[in-house]
matplotlib code that plots the C-alpha trace (Angstrom):
import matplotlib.pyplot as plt

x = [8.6, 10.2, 9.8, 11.4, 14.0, 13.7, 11.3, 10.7, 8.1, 7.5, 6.0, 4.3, 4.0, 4.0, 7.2, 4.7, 6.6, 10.2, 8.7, 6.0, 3.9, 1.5, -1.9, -1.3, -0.2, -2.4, -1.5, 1.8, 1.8, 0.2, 2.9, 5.6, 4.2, 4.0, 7.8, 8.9, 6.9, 8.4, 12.1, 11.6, 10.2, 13.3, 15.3, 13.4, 13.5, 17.1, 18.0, 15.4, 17.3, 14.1, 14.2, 12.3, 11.7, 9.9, 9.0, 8.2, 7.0, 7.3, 4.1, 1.8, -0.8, -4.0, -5.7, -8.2, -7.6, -4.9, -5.0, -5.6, -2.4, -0.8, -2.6, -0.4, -1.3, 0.2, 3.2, 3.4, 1.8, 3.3, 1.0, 0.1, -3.3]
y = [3.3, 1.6, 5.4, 6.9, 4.1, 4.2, 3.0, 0.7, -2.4, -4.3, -7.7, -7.7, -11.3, -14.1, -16.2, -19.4, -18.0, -19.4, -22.4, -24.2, -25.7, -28.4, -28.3, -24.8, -26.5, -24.5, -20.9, -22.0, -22.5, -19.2, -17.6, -19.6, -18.9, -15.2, -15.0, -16.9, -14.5, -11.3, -13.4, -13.3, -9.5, -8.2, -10.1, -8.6, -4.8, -5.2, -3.1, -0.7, 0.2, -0.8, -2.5, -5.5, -6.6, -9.3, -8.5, -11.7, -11.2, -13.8, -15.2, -12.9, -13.4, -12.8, -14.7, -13.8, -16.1, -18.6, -21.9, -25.3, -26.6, -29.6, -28.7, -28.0, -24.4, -23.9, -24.8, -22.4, -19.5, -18.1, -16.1, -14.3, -14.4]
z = [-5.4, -8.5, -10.5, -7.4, -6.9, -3.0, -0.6, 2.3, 2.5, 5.6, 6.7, 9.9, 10.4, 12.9, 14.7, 13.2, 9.9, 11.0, 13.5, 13.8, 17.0, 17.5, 15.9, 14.0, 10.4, 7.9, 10.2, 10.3, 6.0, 5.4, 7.5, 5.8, 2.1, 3.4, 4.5, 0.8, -1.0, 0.7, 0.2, -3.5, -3.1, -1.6, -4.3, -7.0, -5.6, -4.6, -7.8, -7.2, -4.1, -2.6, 1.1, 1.9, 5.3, 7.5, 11.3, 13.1, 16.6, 19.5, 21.0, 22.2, 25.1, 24.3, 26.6, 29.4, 31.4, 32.4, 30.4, 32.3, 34.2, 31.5, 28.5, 25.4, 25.4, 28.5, 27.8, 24.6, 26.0, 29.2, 30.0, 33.4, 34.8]

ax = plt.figure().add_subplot(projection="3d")
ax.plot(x, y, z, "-o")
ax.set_aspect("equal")
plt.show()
């Protein structure tokens, strides 16, 4: 890509990489670490006329099954049953 001067990269992260929620502090670091390393990547490529970007998706539900009613989960993932 340098040789070329063009080219795309992208991050296919998590939302934990902008915010953080109860009990998730050492996923929620890696994602942070992950979005400051691709920050100084996109800085560094700029004159390469390569582009640099991060995708951070919402919550998803994975879950097969609804959570219990007041739990913490709950009230992060909205999930359906």
């Amino acid at each position: 890509m340098i040789s070329r001067r063009t080219g795309q990269i992208v991050l296919i992260n998590s939302i934990q990489g902008k915010i953080g929620i109860p009990f998730r502090a050492a996923y929620a670091a890696s994602k942070h670490a992950a979005v400051g390393f691709f920050d100084c990547l996109r800085a560094e490529m700029e004159e390469f006329d390569i582009s640099v970007s991060t995708v951070n998706p919402t919550f998803i539900c994975s879950y097969h099954r609804q959570p219990a009613p007041g739990s913490w989960e709950a009230s992060i993932w909205k999930c359906k049953a």
